[in-house]
N, C-alpha and C positions, 0 to 999 in steps of 0.2 A: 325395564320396559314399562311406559307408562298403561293403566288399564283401558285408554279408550284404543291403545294398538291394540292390545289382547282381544278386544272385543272384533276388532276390523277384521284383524286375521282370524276368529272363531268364525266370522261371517254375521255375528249378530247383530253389527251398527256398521254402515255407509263411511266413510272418510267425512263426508258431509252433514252428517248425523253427529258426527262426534264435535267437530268446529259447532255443532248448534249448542249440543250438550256447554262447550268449553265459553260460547260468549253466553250461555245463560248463569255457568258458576262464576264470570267475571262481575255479575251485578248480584250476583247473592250467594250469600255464605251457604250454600247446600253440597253435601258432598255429591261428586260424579257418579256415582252410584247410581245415588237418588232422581236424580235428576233424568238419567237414563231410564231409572222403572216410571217416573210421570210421564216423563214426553213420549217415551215411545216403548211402551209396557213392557218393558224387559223385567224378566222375574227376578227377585230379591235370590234366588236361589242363584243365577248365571254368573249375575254382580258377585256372590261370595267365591263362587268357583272361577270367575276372573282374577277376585283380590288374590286368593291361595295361591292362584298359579303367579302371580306378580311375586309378592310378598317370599313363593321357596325361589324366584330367579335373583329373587335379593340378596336372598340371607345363605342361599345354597351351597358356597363355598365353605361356611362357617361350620363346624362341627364339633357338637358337646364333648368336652371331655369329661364323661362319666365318671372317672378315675378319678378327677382334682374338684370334686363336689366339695362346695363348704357345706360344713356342717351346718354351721349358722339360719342356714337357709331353709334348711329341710323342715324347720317347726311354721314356718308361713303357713304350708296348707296340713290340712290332716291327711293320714292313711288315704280315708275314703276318696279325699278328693283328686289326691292324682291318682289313685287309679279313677274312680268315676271320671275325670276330665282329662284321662292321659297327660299329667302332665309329669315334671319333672325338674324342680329346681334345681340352680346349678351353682348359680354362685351371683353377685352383685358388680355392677360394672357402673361404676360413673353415677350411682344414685339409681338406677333401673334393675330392677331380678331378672335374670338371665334365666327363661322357663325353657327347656326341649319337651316335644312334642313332636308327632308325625305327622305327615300331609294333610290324612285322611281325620285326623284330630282338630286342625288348627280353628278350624273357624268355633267348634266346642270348645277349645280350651281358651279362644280369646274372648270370646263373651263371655266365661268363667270369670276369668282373670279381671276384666274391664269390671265386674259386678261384684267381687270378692277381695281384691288383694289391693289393699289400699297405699301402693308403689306405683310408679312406674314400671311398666314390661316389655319386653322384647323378646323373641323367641327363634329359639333354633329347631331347624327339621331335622329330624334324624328316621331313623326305618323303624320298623313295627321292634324288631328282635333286639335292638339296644335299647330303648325305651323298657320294654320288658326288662330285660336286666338290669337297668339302674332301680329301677321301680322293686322290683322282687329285693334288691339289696339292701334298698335305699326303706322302704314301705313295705316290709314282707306283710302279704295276706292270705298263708296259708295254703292251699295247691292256683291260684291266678298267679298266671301266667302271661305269657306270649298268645294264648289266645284273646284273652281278654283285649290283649291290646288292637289285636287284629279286628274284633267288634265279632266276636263268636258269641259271647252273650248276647248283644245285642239281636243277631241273628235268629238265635235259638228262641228268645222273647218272642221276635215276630212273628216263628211260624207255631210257637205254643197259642198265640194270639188269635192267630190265621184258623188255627183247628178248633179250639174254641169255640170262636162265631160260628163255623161252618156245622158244628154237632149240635149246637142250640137252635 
């Protein structure tokens, strides 16, 4: 599904808003995206949450096998970084690293990836609780887990954050 349906059917572009979007990327190299937050202020944030829902309808059938990891692979990023970036190398296909990653990870781990890992990548979705485990097997760090993956740190940061400002 192309992302100016995703957008028709969320309701946040016109059928006729997307044809405007589509003859302005025919005179200039700007992604659809973009083009959509100029003309008619769609947030950077909807555009990412349209690409994610696109990008698991593509790749959704596709499912890491944790199990048949190249080794080879695993030294690309450090410890830190797949757990920081959820991700999970898996193996190489055709010149490109085959990274897995969750739903709720993809748009962190491809800005990662695009800024860090001097390959080509493509990336498999997989759920919070296999990611965890390839991660803890693959990158052991000690009691991080399946929460981590889930974004419970992240969580617990915000509301140590939260109480913080509220006691100062």
């Amino acid at each position: 599904m192309r992302i100016g349906e995703l957008l028709v059917r969320q309701g946040i572009l016109t059928e006729s808003e997307v044809e405007q979007v589509l003859q302005e990327q025919s005179r200039r190299t700007e992604p659809f995206g973009a083009i959509c937050e100029r003309l008619f202020g769609v947030s950077p944030e909807v555009i990412e949450d349209a690409w994610v829902e696109q990008y698991t309808e593509l790749t959704g059938a596709l499912q890491p096998d944790f199990g048949c990891c190249d080794p080879a692979v695993c030294d690309v990023v450090t410890r830190r970084q797949a757990w920081q970036f959820r991700i999970m190398p898996v193996r190489w296909d055709d010149g490109a690293l085959v990274l897995a990653t969750t739903r709720e990870h993809l748009q962190r781990a491809l800005r990662f990836a695009t800024n860090a890992i001097p390959f080509p990548v493509y990336f498999l979705v997989t759920d919070s609780e296999a990611l965890a485990e390839a991660l803890e097997a693959n990158y052991p760090m000690g009691s991080l887990g399946s929460e981590v993956v889930k974004g419970s740190l992240e969580q617990m940061s915000t509301t140590l954050a939260a109480r913080s400002r509220s006691v100062a």
